[in-house]
N, C-alpha and C positions, 0 to 999 in steps of 0.2 A: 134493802132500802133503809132499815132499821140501824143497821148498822154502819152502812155509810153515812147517817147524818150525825149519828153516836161520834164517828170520827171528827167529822166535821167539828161537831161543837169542842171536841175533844181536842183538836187544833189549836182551833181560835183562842180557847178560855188559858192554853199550856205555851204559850210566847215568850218564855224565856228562854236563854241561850246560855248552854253549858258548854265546859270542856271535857271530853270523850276519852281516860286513859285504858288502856289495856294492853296490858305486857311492855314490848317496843314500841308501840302502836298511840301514837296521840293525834286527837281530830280536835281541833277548838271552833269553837263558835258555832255548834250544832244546835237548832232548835228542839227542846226537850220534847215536843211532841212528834216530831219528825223520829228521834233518837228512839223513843218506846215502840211508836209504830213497825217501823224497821226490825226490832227486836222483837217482837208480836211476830210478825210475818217470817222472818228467820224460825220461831220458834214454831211455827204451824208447821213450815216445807220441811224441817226436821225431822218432826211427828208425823207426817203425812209418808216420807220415805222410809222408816221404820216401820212403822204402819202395812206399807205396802209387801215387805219384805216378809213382815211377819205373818200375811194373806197369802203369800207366795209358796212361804213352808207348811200352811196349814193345806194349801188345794193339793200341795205335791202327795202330803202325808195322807190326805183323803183318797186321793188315786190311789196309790199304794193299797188301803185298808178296802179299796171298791175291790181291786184284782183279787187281792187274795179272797173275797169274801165271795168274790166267783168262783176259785178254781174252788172254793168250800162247798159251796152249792153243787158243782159238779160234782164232787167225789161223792158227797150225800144220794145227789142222784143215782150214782154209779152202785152204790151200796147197795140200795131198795131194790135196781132192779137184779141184784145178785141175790135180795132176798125171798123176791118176788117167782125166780127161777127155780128157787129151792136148790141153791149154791149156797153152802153152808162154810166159813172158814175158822180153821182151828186156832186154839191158842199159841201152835207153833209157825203160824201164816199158812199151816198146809189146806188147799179148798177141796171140799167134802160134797161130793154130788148125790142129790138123793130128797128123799122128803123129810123137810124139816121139822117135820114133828115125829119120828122115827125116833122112838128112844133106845135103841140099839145099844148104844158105848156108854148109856146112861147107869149100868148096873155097879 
């Protein structure tokens, strides 16, 4: 409400009339508060659709970092209960069954 009276005044007090060039492009007899507003509102839907785009890339890359931090959880899981088994695996990937506190190959 604030801000549509802000306009409002912002109207009434800006009653002059310019002429509009840009590039090929010329409008004459535009009211300079009509002129700013238009450009205000052009320069929000701008920012507002980058804005949006850039919410878009962040939810994608968030999904992304959710899956993989599940299948991480999983393999963790998967690991404790191979530790919990007393499945023991080597430095060459090969798995070593028995109790893991067996210091056997430790000499």
């Amino acid at each position: 409400m604030i801000l549509a009276l802000a306009m409002v005044i912002f109207t009434l007090q800006n009653t002059a009339v310019v002429q509009v060039k840009f590039m090929f492009w010329k409008v004459a007899d535009v009211p300079l508060a009509l002129f700013l507003i238009i450009s205000i509102l052009l320069g929000v839907l701008i920012t507002t659709i980058f804005s949006l785009m850039s919410t878009n890339n962040y939810k994608s890359e968030n999904k992304k970092l959710e899956e993989e931090i599940i299948s991480l959880e999983e393999e963790l899981k998967e690991f404790h209960q191979k530790q919990q088994v007393g499945e023991m695996i080597s430095d060459d990937g090969m798995t070593i069954n028995g109790d893991p506190g067996n210091k056997f190959f430790d000499d």
